[in-house]
C-alpha positions in Angstrom: 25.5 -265.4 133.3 24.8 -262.2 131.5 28.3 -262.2 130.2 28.1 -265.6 129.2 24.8 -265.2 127.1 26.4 -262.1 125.4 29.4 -264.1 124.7 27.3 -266.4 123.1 25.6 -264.1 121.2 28.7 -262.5 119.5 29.6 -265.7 118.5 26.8 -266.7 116.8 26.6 -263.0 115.5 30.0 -263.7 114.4 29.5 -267.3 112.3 26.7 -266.0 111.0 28.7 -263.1 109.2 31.3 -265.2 108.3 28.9 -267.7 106.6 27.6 -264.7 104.7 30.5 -265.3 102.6 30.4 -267.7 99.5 33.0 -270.5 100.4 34.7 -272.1 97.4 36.8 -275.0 97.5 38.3 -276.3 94.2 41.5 -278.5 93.7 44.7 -276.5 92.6 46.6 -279.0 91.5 46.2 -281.7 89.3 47.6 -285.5 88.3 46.7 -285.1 84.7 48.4 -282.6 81.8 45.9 -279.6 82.3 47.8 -276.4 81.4 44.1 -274.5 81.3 44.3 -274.9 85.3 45.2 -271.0 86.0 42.5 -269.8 83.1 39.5 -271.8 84.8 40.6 -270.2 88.3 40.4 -267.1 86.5 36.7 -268.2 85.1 35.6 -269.2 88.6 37.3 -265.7 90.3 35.7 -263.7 87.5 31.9 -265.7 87.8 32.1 -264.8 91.6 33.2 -261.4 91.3 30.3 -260.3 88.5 27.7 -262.3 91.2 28.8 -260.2 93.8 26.4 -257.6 94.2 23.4 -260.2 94.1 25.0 -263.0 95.9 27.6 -261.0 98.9 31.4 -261.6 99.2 33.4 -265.2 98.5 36.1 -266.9 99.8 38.3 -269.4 97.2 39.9 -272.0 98.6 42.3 -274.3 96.9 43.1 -277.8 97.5 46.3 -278.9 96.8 46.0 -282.5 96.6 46.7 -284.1 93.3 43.6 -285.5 91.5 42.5 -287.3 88.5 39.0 -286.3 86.8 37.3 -289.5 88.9 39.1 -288.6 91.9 38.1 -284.9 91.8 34.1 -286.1 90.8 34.1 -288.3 94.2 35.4 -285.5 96.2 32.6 -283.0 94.9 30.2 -286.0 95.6 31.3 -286.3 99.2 31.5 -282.8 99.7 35.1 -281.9 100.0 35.0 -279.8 97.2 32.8 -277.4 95.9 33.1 -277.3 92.5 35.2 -279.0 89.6 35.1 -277.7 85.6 35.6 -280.7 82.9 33.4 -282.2 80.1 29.7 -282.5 79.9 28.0 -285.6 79.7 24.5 -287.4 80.6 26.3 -288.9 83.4 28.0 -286.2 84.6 24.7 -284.2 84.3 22.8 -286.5 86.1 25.0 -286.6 89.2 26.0 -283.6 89.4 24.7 -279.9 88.9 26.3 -278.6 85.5 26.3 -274.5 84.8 25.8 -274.9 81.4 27.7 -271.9 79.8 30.6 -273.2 78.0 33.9 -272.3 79.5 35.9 -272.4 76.7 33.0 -271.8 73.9 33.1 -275.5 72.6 36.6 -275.7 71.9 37.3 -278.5 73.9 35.8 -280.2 71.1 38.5 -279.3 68.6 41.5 -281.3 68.9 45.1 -281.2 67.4 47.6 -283.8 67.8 50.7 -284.0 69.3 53.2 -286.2 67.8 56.7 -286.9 67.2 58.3 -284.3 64.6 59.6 -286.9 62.5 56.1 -288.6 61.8 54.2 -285.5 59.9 55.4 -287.0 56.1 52.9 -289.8 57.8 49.9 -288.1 58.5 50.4 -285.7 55.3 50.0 -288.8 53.2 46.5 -289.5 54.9 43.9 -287.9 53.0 40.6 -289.4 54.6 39.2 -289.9 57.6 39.1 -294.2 57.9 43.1 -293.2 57.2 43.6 -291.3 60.6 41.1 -294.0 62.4 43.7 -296.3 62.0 46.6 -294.3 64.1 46.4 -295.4 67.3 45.7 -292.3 69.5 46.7 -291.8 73.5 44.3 -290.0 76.0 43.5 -290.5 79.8 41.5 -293.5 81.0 39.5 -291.2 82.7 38.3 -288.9 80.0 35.2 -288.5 78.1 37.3 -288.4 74.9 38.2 -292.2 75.5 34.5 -293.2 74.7 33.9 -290.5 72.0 36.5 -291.5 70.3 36.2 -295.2 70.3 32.5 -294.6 69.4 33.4 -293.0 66.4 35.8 -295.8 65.2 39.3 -294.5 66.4 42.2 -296.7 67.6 42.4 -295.4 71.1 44.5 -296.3 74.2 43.8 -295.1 77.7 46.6 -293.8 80.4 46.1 -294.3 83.5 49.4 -292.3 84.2 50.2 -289.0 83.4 53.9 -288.7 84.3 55.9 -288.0 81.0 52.6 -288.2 79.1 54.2 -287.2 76.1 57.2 -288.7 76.3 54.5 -292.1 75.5 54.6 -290.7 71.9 58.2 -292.3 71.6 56.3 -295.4 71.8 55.9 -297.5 68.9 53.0 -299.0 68.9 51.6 -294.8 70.1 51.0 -292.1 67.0 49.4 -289.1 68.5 48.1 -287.5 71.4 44.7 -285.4 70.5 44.5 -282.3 72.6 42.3 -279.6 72.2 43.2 -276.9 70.1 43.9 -274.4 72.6 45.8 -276.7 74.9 47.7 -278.0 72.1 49.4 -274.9 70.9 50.6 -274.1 74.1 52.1 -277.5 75.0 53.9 -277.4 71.7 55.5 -274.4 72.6 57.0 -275.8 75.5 57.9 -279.2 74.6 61.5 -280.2 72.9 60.6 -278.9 69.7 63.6 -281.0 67.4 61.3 -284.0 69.1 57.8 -283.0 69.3 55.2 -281.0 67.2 51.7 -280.2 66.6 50.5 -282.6 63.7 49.8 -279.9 60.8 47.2 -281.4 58.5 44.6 -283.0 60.5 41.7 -281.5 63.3 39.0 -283.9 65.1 35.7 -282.1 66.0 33.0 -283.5 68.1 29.9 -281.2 69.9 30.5 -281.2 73.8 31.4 -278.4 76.3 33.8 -278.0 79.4 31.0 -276.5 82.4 31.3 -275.8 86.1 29.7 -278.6 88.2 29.0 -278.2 91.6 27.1 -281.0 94.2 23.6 -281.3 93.7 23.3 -280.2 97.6 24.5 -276.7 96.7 21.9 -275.6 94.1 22.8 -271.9 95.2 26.6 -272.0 94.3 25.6 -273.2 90.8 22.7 -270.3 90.7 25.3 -267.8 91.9 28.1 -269.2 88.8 25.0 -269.0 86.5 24.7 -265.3 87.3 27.7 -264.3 87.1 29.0 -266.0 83.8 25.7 -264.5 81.9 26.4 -261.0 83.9 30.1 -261.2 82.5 28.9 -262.3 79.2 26.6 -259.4 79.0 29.1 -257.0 80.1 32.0 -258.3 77.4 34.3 -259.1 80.5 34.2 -263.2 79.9 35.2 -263.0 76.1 37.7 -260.4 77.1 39.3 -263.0 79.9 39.0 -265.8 76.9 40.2 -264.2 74.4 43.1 -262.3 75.5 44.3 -265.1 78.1 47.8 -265.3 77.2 47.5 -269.0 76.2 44.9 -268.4 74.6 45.8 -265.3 72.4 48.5 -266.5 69.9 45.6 -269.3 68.6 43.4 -267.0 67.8 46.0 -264.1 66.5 46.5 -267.3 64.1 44.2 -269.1 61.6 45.1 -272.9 63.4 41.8 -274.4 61.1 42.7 -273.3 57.7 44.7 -276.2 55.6 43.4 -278.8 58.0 41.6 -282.1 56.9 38.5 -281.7 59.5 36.6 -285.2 61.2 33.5 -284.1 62.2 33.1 -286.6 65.2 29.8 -287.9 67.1 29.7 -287.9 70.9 27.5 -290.7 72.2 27.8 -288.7 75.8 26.1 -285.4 75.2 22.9 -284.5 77.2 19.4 -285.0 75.7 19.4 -280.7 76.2 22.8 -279.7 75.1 22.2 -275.8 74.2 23.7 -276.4 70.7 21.0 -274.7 69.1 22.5 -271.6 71.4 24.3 -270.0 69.0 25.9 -267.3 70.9 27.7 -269.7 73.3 29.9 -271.2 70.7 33.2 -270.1 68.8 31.5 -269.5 65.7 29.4 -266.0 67.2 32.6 -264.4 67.4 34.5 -266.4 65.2 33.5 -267.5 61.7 36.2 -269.8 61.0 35.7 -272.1 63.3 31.6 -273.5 61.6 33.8 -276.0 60.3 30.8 -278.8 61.5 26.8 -278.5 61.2 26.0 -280.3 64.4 22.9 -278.2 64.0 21.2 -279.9 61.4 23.0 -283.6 62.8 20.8 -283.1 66.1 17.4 -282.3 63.9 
């Protein structure tokens, strides 16, 4: 019996130790084109890693089951996930728990266009904004672009597919694909170039963020990202990740803004306390070039 109790308490001993450690399941592999996949890992490894010493060891655990953004949303609500990164929005923000330092400094919000190379003469001979309204733009169903840009006036088209997304640009009735900026380079450079390029004259910005969220049930795993995002802000380590991140580094080795007709966009989705009076989370702290829109004074 004395055995038996001992064994018993090992075990518990045991579970308790290994529950010590900060368990994070995210999905590893997506339905939809998201070439960032490997930099928010990154993000996520580096958040857990600077939150070590307060919050104790962690454990990532991928998921390998294709998802689309809903899909993923209803797995963190059920629980089989721990935490998902897309865009912010009151809906989002309500349901979930966001951790409101921008991932990718509000970049998402800056978006290119992919199109076929044969159509820039097109969209050079569009010199205003009601202009490229009129081109009828692809995104997924699923994504909170869908609504900003229809809100703002755009001809848009949801997918809910995104096999051969880009090969949908051969399309008649489809002109471009908006992508954001960083995104968009990258995907150029990998595409058939004598087909497809990155539109040249044009750039759509709208105000919104890409966050962690995790369920509302784990208020400690969102603490614990909270920590260490600000720590590895503090310490220069996050801007060194985004910065230097190989897909991200021949953007901003470049000057992708300057000859570009900007639309500065509205987005109908953003929290009632988006931190856009933040300064220092945004592109423009370390980057000048990129105050292209006064959001600022929109929001006053």
């Amino acid at each position: 019996m004395r055995l038996f109790v001992c064994g018993l308490f090992a075990l518990a001993f045991f579970s308790v130790s290994a529950d010590s450690r900060t368990i994070v399941k995210f999905v590893d592999k997506t339905e939809a084109v998201d070439p960032q996949k490997d930099y928010y890992i990154e993000v996520l490894r580096l958040a857990l890693e600077k939150s070590r010493d307060s919050h104790g060891d962690y454990v990532l655990q991928p998921v390998a089951v294709p998802m689309l953004q809903n899909r993923q949303l209803q797995s963190l609500h059920l629980g089989m996930i721990d935490v998902v990164w897309t865009m912010t929005s009151q809906d989002r923000e309500d349901r979930f728990t966001a951790v409101k330092i921008p991932l990718l400094r509000g970049l998402m919000g800056y978006r290119v266009s992919m199109i076929l190379k044969e159509s820039q003469p097109i969209f050079d001979k569009i010199t205003t904004t009601e202009g490229f309204k009129r081109r009828l733009a692809l995104q997924g169903h699923d994504w909170p672009d869908m609504e900003i840009l229809t809100h703002n006036g755009y001809r848009v088209r949801g997918s809910s597919t995104h096999e051969n997304f880009f090969a949908m640009l051969l399309r008649p009735d489809i002109q471009h694909i908006p992508r954001n900026i960083l995104e968009g380079y990258y995907e150029c450079e990998n595409l058939n170039r004598n087909v497809f390029s990155l539109e040249a004259k044009h750039l759509l910005v709208y105000p919104t963020a890409i966050y962690f969220f995790t369920s509302p049930r784990s208020p400690e795993l969102a603490e614990r990202l909270y920590v260490g995002l600000k720590n590895a802000q503090r310490d220069g380590s996050f801007d060194a990740l985004f910065l230097n991140y190989p897909m991200h580094k021949p953007v901003f080795d470049s000057d992708p803004i300057k000859g570009r007709l900007v639309h500065c966009l509205e987005n109908p989705l953003l929290p009632e306390d988006f931190p856009i009076d933040d300064r220092q989370l945004w592109m423009d702290a370390v980057d000048k070039r990129y105050a292209v829109c006064d959001f600022h004074k929109k929001r006053q």
